[in-house]
matplotlib code that plots the C-alpha trace (Angstrom):
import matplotlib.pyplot as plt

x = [0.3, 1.6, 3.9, 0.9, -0.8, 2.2, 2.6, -0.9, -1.1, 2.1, 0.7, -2.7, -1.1, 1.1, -2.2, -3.7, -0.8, 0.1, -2.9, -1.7, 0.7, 4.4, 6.5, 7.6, 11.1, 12.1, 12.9, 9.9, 7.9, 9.6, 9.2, 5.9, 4.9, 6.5, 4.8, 1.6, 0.7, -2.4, -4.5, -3.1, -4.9, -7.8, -8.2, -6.8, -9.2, -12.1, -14.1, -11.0, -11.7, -9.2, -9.1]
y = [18.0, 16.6, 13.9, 13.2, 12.2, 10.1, 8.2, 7.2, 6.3, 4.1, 2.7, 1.9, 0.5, -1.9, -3.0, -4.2, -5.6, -7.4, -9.9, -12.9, -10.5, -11.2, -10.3, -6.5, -6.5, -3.0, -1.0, 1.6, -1.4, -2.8, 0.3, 0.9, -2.9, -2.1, 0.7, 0.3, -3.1, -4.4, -4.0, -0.4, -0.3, -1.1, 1.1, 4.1, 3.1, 1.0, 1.4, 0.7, -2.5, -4.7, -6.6]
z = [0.2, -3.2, -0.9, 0.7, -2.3, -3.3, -0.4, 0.0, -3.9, -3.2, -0.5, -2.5, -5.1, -3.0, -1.1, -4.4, -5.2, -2.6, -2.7, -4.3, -6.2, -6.2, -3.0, -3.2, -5.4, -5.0, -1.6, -1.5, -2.1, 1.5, 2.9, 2.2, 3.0, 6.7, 7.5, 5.6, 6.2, 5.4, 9.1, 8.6, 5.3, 6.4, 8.7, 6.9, 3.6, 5.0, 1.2, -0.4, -3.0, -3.7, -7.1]

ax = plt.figure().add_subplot(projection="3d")
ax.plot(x, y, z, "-o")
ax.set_aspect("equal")
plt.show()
């Protein structure tokens, strides 16, 4: 459960970031922008906000 929680607070943070934000730097940014892109997102967090 507690990777659970990490990956989808990665993943949160990378989807805010990733409007108008720089281009992901670091590889768990790449892999998180790979296999949580942003359609996925939306679909996984429909209420999420993003700044």
């Amino acid at each position: 459960m507690a990777a659970n929680i990490l990956v989808s607070a990665a993943a949160l943070i990378r989807y805010g970031a990733r409007d108008g934000g720089p281009a992901a730097s670091s590889g768990w940014e790449h892999i998180i922008d790979t296999h949580f892109d942003d359609a996925t997102m939306k679909q996984l967090y429909p209420n999420s906000k993003m700044r």
